[in-house]
PAPARO-304674 format. One record per residue (C-alpha): residue in three letters; x, y, z. Coordinates in steps of 0.5 Angstrom, whole numbers, plus 500, padded with zeros to 3 digits. Layout:
# residues N
AlaXYZ...
END
This chain:
# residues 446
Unk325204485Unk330206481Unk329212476Unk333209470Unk331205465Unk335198462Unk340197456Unk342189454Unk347187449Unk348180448Unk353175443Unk349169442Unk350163439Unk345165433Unk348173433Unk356170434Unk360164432Unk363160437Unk370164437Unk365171437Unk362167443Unk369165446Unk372174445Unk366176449Unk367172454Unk369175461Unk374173466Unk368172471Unk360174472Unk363178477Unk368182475Unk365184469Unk359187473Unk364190477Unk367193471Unk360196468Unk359199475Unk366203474Unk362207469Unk358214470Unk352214472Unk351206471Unk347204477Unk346197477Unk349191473Unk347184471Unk351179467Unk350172464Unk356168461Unk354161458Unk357156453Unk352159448Unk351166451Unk355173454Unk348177456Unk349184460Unk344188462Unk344195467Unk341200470Unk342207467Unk339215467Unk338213459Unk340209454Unk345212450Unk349212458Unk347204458Unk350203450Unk357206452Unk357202457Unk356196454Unk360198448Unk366199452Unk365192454Unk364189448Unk369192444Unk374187443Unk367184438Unk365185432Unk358189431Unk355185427Unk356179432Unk352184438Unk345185439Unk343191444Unk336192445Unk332198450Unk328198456Unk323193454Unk325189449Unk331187454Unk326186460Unk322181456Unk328177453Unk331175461Unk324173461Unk325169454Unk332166456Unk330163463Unk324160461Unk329156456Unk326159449Unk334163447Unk336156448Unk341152444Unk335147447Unk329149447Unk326148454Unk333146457Unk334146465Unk341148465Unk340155463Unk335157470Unk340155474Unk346159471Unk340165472Unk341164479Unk348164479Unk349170475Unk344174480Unk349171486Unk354174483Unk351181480Unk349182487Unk355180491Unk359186486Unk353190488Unk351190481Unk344189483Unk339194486Unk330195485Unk330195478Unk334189476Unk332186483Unk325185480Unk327184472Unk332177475Unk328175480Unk321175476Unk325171469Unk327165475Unk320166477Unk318165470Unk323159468Unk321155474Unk314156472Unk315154464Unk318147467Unk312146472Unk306147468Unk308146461Unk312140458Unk317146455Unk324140458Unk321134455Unk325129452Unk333132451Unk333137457Unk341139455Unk347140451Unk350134454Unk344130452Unk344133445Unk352131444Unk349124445Unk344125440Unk350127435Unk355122437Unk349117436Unk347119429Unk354117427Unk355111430Unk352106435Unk354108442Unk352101445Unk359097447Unk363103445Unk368106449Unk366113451Unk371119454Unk368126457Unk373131458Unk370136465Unk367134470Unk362141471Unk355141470Unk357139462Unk360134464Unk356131468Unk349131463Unk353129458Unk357123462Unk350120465Unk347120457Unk353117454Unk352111460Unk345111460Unk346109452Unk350103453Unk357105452Unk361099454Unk367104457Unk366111461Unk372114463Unk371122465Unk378126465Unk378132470Unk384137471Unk382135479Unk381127479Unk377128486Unk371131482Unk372125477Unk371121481Unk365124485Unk362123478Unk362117477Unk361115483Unk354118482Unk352114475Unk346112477Unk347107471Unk352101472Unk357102466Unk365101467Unk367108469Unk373110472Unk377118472Unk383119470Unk388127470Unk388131464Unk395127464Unk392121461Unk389123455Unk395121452Unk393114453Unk386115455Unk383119448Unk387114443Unk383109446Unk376113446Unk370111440Unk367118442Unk368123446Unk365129449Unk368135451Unk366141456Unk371145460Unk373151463Unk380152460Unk382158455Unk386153451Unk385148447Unk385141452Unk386135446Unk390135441Unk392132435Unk397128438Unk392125444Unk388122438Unk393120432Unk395113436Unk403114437Unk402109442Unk398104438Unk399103431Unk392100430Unk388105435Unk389111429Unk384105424Unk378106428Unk374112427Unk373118433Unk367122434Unk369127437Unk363133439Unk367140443Unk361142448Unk367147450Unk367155450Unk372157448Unk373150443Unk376144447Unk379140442Unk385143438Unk382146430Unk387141427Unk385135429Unk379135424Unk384134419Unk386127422Unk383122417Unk379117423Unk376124426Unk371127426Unk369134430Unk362137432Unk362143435Unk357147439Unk354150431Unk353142429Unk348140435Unk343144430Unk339138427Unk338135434Unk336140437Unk331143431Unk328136433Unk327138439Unk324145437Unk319142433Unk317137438Unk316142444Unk312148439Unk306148443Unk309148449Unk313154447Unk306157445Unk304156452Unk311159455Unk310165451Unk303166453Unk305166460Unk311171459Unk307176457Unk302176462Unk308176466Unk312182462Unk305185464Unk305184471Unk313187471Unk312193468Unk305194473Unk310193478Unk315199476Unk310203474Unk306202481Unk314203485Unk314209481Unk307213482Unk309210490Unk315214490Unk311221487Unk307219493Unk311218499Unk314224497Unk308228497Unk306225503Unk313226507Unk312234505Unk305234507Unk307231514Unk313235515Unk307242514Unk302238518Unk307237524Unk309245523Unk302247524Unk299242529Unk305246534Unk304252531Unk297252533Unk297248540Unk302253542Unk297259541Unk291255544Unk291257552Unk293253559Unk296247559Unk294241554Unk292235555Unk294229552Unk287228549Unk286235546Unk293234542Unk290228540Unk284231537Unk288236534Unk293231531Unk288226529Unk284232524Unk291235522Unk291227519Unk284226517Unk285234513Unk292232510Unk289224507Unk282227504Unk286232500Unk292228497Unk287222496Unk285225489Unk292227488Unk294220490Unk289217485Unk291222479Unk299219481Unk297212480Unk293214474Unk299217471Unk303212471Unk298207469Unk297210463Unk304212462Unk303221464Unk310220466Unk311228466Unk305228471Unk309224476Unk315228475Unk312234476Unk309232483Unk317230485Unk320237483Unk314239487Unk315235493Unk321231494Unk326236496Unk332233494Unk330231486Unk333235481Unk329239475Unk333239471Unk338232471Unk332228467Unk333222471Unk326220472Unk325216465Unk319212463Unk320204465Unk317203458Unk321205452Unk321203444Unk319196445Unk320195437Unk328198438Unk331192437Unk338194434Unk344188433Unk351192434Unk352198438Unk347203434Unk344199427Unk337197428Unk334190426Unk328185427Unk332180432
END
């Protein structure tokens, strides 16, 4: 088990804006985690980047290692957008963020599967080791848990839901022509909820057609759909009553000049619901100003998904009850790993004398011994070494029940050869849950 503690720092959608979320945004999970392991004395690593969150956690010899490294990698943000939180209160929010409670959402599915995959990630750059082992595979454990024995995902389960919802608000959806912009995970959710609700037209436009078209193929309701490049926005956007858009790029995807109807003079005359469901913005920020359009971003999905906040209240009650038990179970998990490693370096020293005294003493006994003789010596030199470090052991676990942290330090200066006195790295695994600080080194109620 590793000897350090965990230090997060997260934007979010209710720290930052939109483009604060778009700035803190990594090129890949993988190479930030990369990036974090560059730093001394940072032992593991885990990053989390959706459309509404960029999450770091890593593993250091203490905080103050831990916010260096975060703060190098969020330095292009401004403070006030940044949370960053010590040992505990970074361990339960994973749990909270899995289980779909930090959601635009509230309950959403999307997010354990981005979960998953920034654990893959994290693990093929090396990021993760028995600390955050622990920490990322019991959050999946707890959101898988949250959608099978609660009602916490049900009714709108997506942002691709919610984008629907929105657009309905402003006009009947059914017998329109609906466009989705990306054919991703996004993409998909919204496509399927714009078909189920009547839309007279579906065209999904991807940078690869091939995924498009798989899409569409999948729709599970009979909708006129059909995929279209990129290129095509210039016909196909003009044309669209609503649109959702959910890509990947770094730049904006339609613009101004997709929707003002150059190609169609009457087009311009019918108005245009458009929601960006992308991150960064997928539609231009001028194409507000069109007097037939309307734009809503991921900040205007609030009143949809306040609907469903309040719609899944008890079943959130019952999600956090069953993370503190949770929580409880994980830091019952480190302590127990770090009071067995006092005593498998207690034990490791006592085998090392007993199997020195054994030869000693057999060497002094006369005449040739027998393999039953060495047997009987060895089994009292066994019996002799587990009946005194039995009450050493209890005392360890004792220790790291009641958090006696110097206790078990002590024991490892006394029988781990290799553990350096002085390098403090053995820390508490529970530290400062009431430190919740926004930006790096304020302090705030989260």
């Amino acid at each position: 088990m590793s000897t350090g503690v965990v230090t997060a720092a997260r934007v979010t959608h209710e720290s930052g804006s939109v483009d604060q979320l778009a700035a803190a945004s990594p090129e890949s999970q993988e190479s930030a985690v990369t990036e974090l392991l560059t730093v001394p004395d940072i032992e593991e690593a885990y990053v989390l980047s959706t459309c509404n969150r960029v999450e770091a956690y890593v593993v250091g010899a203490d905080h103050a290692v831990g916010r260096a490294a975060l703060e190098e990698l969020f330095a292009a943000i401004d403070d006030e957008a940044i949370v960053t939180t010590d040992h505990d209160e970074s361990l339960r929010h994973l749990l909270r963020v899995a289980a779909g409670l930090e959601s635009v959402i509230l309950g959403e599915d999307q997010i354990i599967g981005q979960v998953r995959t920034a654990y893959e990630d994290a693990r093929n750059a090396g990021g993760i080791d028995s600390m955050l082992e622990a920490a990322v595979t019991k959050a999946i454990h707890v959101g898988e848990r949250a959608r099978t024995e609660t009602a916490i995902n049900e009714g709108v389960v997506s942002l691709g839901s919610a984008a629907t919802r929105r657009a309905a608000k402003e006009l009947p959806l059914e017998g329109t022509t609906a466009l989705v912009v990306g054919a991703g995970e996004m993409g998909q959710l919204a496509a399927r909820n714009l078909a189920a609700s009547g839309v007279d037209e579906l065209v999904v436009a991807n940078r690869t057609v091939a995924h498009a078209d798989h899409l569409v193929a999948d729709l599970e309701v009979e909708t006129d759909s059909r995929a279209a490049p990129l290129e095509a926005l210039d016909t196909v956007a003009v044309r669209a009553d609503v649109v959702v858009t959910a890509t990947g790029s770094d730049e904006p995807v339609l613009r101004p000049r997709h929707l003002d109807g150059e190609s169609d003079t009457d087009a311009s005359e019918t108005e245009q619901v458009i929601v960006d469901l992308g991150q960064p913005r997928d539609v231009a920020p001028t194409a507000d100003a069109l007097p037939s359009v309307r734009v809503f971003d991921l900040d205007d999905l609030e009143s949809v998904t306040e609907e469903t906040r309040e719609q899944r209240a008890d079943a959130a009650r019952e999600v956090e009850t069953m993370i503190d038990r949770e929580y409880d179970l994980l830091t019952e998990q480190y302590k127990r790993a770090r009071a067995d490693e006092a005593i498998a370096a207690m034990y490791e020293s006592a085998e090392r004398i007993k199997e020195r005294e054994v030869e000693t003493a057999l060497s002094h006994l006369e005449g040739e011994i027998t393999e039953g003789q060495r047997e009987v010596v060895e089994a009292m030199a066994d019996s002799l070494v587990n009946q005194l470090l039995a009450p050493p052991t209890k005392s360890l676990r004792e220790a790291a029940a009641e958090d006696d942290w110097s206790t078990i330090h002590t024991a490892l200066q006394l029988f781990n050869p290799e553990f350096d006195a002085d390098d403090g790295t053995l820390a508490p695994p529970s530290i400062d849950t009431a430190n919740v600080e926004p930006g790096i080194g304020a302090t705030d109620d989260d």
